[in-house]
C-alpha positions in Angstrom: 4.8 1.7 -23.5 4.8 2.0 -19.7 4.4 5.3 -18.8 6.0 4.9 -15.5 9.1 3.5 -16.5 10.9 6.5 -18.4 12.4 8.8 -15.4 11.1 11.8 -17.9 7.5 10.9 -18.2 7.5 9.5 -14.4 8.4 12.5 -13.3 6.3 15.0 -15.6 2.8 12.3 -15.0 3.8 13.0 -11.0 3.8 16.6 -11.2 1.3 16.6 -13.5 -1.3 14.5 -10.7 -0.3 16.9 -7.7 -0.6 20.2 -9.8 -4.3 18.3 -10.4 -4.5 18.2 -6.9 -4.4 14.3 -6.7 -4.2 13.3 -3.0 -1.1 10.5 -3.1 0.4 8.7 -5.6 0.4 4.4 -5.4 2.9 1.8 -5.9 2.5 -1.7 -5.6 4.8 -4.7 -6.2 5.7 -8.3 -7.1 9.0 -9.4 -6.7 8.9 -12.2 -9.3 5.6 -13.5 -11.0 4.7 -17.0 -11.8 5.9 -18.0 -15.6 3.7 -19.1 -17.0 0.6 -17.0 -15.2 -1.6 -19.5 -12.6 -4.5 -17.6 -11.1 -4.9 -15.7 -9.0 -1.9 -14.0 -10.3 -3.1 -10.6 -11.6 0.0 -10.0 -14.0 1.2 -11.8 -16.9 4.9 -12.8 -16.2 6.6 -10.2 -18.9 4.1 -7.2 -16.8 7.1 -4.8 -15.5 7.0 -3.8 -12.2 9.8 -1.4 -10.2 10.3 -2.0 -6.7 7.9 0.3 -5.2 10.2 2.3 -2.2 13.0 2.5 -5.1 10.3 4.2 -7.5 8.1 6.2 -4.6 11.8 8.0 -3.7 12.2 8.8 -6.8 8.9 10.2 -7.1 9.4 12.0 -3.7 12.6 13.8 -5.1 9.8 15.6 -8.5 7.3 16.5 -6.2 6.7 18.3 -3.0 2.8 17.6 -1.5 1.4 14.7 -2.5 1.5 12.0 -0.6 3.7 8.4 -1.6 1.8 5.2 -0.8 2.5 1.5 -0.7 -0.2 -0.3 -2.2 0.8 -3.0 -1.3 4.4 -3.8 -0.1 4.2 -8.2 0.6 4.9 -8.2 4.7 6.2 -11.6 5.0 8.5 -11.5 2.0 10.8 -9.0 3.4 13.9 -8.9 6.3 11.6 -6.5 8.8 14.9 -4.7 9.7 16.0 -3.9 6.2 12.9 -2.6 5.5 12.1 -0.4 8.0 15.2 1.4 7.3 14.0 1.8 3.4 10.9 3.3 4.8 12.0 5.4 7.5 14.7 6.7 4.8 12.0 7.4 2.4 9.6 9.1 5.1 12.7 11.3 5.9 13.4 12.2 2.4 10.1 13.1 1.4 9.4 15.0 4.9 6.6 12.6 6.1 4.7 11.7 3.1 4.9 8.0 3.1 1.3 5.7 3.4 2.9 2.2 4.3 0.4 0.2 2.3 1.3 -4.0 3.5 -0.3 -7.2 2.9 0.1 -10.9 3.3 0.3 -11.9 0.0 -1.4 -14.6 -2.1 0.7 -16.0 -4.5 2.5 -19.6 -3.6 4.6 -19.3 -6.3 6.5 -16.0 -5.3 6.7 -17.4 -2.0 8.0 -20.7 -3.0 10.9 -19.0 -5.1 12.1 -16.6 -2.0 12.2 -19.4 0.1 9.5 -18.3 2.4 6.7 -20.7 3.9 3.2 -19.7 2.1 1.7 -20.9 5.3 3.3 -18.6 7.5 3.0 -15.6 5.8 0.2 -14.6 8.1 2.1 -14.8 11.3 5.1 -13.0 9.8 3.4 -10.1 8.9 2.1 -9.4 12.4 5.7 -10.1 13.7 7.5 -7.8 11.7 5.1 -5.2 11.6 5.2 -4.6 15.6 9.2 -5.1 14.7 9.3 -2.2 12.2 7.3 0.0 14.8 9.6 -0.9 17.8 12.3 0.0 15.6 11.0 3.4 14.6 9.8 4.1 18.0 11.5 3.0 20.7 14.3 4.5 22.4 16.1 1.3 23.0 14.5 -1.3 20.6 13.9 -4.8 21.9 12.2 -7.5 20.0 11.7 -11.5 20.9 9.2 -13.3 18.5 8.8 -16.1 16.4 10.4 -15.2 13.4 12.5 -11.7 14.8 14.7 -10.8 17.9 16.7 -8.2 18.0 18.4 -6.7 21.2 21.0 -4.2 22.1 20.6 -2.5 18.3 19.8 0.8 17.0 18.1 1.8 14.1 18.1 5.7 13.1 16.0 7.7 12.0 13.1 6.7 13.9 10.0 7.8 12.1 7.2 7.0 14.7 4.2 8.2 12.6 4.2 6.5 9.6 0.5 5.5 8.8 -0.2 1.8 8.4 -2.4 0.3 5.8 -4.0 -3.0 5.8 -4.5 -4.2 2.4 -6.8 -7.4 1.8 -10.0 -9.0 1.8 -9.6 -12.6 4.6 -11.0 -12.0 8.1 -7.1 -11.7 8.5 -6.7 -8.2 7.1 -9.7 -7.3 8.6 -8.7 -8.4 12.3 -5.3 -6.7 11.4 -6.7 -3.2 10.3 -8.8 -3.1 13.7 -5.9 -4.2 15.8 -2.8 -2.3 14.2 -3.4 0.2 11.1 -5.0 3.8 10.8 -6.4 2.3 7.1 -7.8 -0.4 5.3 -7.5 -1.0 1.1 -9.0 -2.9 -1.2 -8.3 -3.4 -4.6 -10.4 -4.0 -7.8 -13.7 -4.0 -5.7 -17.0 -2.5 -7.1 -19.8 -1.0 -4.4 -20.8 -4.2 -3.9 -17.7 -5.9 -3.1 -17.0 -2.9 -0.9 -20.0 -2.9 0.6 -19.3 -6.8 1.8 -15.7 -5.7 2.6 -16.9 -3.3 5.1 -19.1 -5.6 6.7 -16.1 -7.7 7.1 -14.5 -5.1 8.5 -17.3 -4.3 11.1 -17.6 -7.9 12.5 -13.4 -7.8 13.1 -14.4 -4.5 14.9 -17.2 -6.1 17.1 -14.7 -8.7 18.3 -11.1 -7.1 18.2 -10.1 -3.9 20.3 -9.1 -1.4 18.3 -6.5 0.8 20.3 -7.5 4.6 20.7 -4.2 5.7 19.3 -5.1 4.8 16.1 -7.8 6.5 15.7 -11.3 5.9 12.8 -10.6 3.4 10.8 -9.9 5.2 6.8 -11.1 3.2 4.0 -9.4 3.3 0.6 -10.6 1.5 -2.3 -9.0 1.0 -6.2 -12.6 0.6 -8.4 -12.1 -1.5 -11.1 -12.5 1.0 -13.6 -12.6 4.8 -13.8 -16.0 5.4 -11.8 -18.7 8.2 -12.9 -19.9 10.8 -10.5 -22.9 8.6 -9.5 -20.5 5.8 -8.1 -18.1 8.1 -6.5 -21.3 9.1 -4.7 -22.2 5.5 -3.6 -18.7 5.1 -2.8 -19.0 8.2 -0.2 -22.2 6.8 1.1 -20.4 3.7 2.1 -17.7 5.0 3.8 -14.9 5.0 2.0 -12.3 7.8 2.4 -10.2 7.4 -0.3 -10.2 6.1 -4.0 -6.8 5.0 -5.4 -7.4 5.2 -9.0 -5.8 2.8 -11.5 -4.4 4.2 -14.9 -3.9 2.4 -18.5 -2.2 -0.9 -17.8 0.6 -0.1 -20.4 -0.9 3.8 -21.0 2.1 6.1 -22.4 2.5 9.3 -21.5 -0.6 10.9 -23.5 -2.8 8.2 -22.0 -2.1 8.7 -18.2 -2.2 12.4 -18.3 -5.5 12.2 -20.2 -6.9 9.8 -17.6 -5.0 12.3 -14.6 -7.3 15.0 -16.7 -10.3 13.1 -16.4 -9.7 12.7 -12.7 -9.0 16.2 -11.9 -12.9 17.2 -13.2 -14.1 15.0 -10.0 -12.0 17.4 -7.3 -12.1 20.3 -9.5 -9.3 21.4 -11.1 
């Protein structure tokens, strides 16, 4: 059983994590998987996945603090436009709470089947990002790229303060995280893995300004397993702001709120 499916236990494991006092709540998401898997997919192709802004609303309607994050929403594989209406919409809704998590994405695949250039997906996301943000910010939105231009339109509400995320682990997502987001993710790492990551992260730093706006760089990491007190420690030591933790692959109801139990004893509640 997957937990997250059932509206019922969604909705009860949601409360359940911000009555724990759990920071923000993650959602991540393929559109289709390959059949049968090919590496690097992380997901067998019968894995069920909701669309994550569909599933993060509905979480933002059973809950009232905790924050919703993207983790990660694939850039390139999305109308900019559309979607920046679905997040301003769900920013709106859940007064402010949304983390926009993005990344380029890594699977040719998923790519191949929506009819979008694998090669280009690293140019698109930098497109539609600043797209998104003129939209959400400027009083008269104006837009002339590669892949979007859009003139003499207007896009309500504008939700200028959405905090960006840069998810990945190329010297892409680390020039993109100095240049254009408030954070940084990475997924599945260890210490050591982090510890590269954010030497990665420093060398982008070194050579790409990093407007004042934005602010320190946050750094949120999803261990590969439920870590001890000793490795949350190491974790701190490094740097890293935030852990997203990762519950039962297929946990029910009983399994998820034991594991939000056993992460409530580290902020404790």
């Amino acid at each position: 059983m997957d937990a997250w499916l059932y509206p019922a236990a969604a909705a009860r494991l949601a409360r359940l994590a911000e009555d724990a006092g759990v920071e923000s709540l993650w959602a991540g998401e393929h559109v289709v998987l390959p059949d049968p898997r090919v590496a690097p997919s992380p997901m067998d192709p019968g894995d069920p996945i909701l669309n994550p802004i569909v599933a993060l609303t509905f979480l933002a309607a059973r809950t009232r603090r905790i924050k919703l994050g993207t983790g990660i929403i694939i850039l390139p594989q999305r109308n900019p436009l559309v979607l920046a209406k679905e997040l301003a919409s769900l920013d709106t809704l859940s007064d402010g709470r949304l983390i926009l998590g993005i990344g380029v994405g890594y699977l040719e695949p998923e790519f191949r089947a929506l009819g979008i250039p694998f090669a280009e997906r690293g140019p698109r996301t930098d497109e539609y990002l600043a797209a998104m943000q003129t939209l959400w910010r400027a009083d008269q939105p104006v837009y002339r790229g590669r892949f979007v231009e859009f003139s003499g339109v207007q896009a309500y509400p504008k939700r200028p303060d959405i905090p960006v995320v840069i998810g990945g682990h190329s010297p892409g997502a680390y020039r993109r995280a100095v240049e254009q987001a408030q954070g940084w993710y990475g997924f599945a790492l260890d210490t050591a893995a982090t510890a590269a990551c954010l030497a990665g992260l420093r060398e982008a730093a070194a050579r790409y300004e990093r407007p004042a706006a934005l602010g320190e760089l946050a750094i949120s990491v999803t261990p590969p397993r439920l870590p001890d007190r000793a490795t949350v420690s190491r974790f701190a030591e490094l740097g890293v702001d935030r852990l997203i933790l990762y519950p039962p692959r297929h946990g029910d109801e009983d399994d998820i709120g034991r594991y939000i139990a056993a992460v409530a004893t580290f902020i404790g509640r």
